[in-house]
C-alpha positions in Angstrom: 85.5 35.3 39.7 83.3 36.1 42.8 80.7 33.8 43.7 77.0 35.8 42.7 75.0 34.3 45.4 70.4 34.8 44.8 69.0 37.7 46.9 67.2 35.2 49.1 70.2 33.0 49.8 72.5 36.5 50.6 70.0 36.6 53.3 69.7 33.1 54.9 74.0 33.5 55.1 73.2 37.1 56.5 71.0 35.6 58.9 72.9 32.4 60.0 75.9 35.1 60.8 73.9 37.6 62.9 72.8 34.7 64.9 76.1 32.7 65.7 74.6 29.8 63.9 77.2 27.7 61.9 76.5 26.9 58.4 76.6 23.0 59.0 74.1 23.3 61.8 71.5 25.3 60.1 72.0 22.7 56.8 71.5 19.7 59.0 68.4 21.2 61.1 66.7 22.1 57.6 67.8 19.7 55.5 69.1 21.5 53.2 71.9 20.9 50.9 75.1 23.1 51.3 75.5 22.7 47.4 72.7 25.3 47.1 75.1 27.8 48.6 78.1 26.9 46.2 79.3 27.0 42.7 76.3 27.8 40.1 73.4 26.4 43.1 74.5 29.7 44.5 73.0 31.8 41.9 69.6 30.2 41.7 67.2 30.6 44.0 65.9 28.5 46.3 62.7 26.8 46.2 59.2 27.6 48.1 59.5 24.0 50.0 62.7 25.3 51.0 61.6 28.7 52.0 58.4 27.7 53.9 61.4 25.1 56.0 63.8 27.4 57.1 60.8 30.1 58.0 59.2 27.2 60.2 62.2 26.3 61.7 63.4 29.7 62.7 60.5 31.7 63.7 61.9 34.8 64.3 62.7 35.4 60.7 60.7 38.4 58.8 59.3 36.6 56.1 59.3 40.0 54.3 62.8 40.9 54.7 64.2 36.8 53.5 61.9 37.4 50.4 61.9 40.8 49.4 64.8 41.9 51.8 62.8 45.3 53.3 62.1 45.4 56.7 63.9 43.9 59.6 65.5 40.7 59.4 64.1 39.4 62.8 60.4 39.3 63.4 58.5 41.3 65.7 56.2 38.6 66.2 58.9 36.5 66.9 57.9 33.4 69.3 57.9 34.1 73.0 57.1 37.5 72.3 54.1 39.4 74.4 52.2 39.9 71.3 52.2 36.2 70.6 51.6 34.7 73.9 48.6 37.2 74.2 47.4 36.0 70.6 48.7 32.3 72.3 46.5 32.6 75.0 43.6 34.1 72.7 43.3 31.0 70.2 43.6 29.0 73.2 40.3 30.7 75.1 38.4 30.0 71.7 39.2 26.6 71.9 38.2 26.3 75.5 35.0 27.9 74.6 34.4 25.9 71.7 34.8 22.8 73.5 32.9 23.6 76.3 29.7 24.4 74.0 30.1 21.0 72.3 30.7 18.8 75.3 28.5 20.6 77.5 25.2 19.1 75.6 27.0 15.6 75.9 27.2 16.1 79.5 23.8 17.4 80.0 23.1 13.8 78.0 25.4 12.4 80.5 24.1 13.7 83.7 20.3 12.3 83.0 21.4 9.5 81.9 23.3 9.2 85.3 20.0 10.3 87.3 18.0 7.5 85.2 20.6 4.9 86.0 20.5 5.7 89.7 16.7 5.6 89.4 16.8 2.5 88.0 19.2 0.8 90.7 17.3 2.0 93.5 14.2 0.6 91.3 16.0 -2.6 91.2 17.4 -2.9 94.8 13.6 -2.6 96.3 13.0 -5.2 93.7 15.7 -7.8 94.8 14.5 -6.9 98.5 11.1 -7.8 97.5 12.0 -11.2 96.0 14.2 -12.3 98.9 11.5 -12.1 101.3 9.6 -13.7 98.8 12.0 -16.7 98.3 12.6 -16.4 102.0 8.6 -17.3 103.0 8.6 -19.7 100.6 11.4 -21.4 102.5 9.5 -21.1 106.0 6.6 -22.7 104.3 
């Protein structure tokens, strides 16, 4: 009797061939169990948890070709493509911009409190110069 294995997991075995991964290396990195593949686990399917795994561990899988098996098993958007670095190095310039507009008003805040500071040393210095020729008069006298 031939083993009847779910659409999905036909696919994952599909995939693990085309990319010279061995079966025992993909179960270990995902963490799933090779008794999914065999015997009556084979003909269920496997479960979203399981799914949303393999699809974060090996990025350049089409999500729509391991569920629905249309389109191309590899993604086009796979990582270290251009498209992604460019959409990479978008997100990233949001960021950037985002953190500049809410640190910038804590290091306007920053800066005069810096420039009050300095005020307030220089305040203080004349201060102690004035009390040392003070203390110092008082001495002579």
């Amino acid at each position: 009797m031939d083993k009847i294995l779910s659409p999905i997991k036909s696919r994952v075995l599909q995939y693990i061939d085309s990319q010279g991964l061995t079966k025992k290396s993909f179960f270990e990195k995902t963490g799933i169990s090779a008794s999914n593949f065999k015997g009556k686990g084979a003909q269920s399917e496997l479960g979203g948890d399981k799914i949303v795994t393999i699809l974060t561990i090996y990025k350049n899988i089409n999500p729509y070709w391991l569920l629905l098996g249309k389109g191309n098993m590899l993604s086009e958007l796979a990582e270290g493509s251009e498209i992604e670095s460019k959409n990479k190095s978008t997100i990233e310039t949001i960021i950037a911009r985002s953190v500049v507009k809410l640190v910038s008003p804590l290091l306007d805040d920053m800066r005069t409190d810096i420039k009050l500071l300095v005020k307030n040393i220089g305040e203080l210095r004349l201060d102690f110069d004035d009390y040392k020729e003070e203390q110092a008069e008082k001495q002579k006298n």
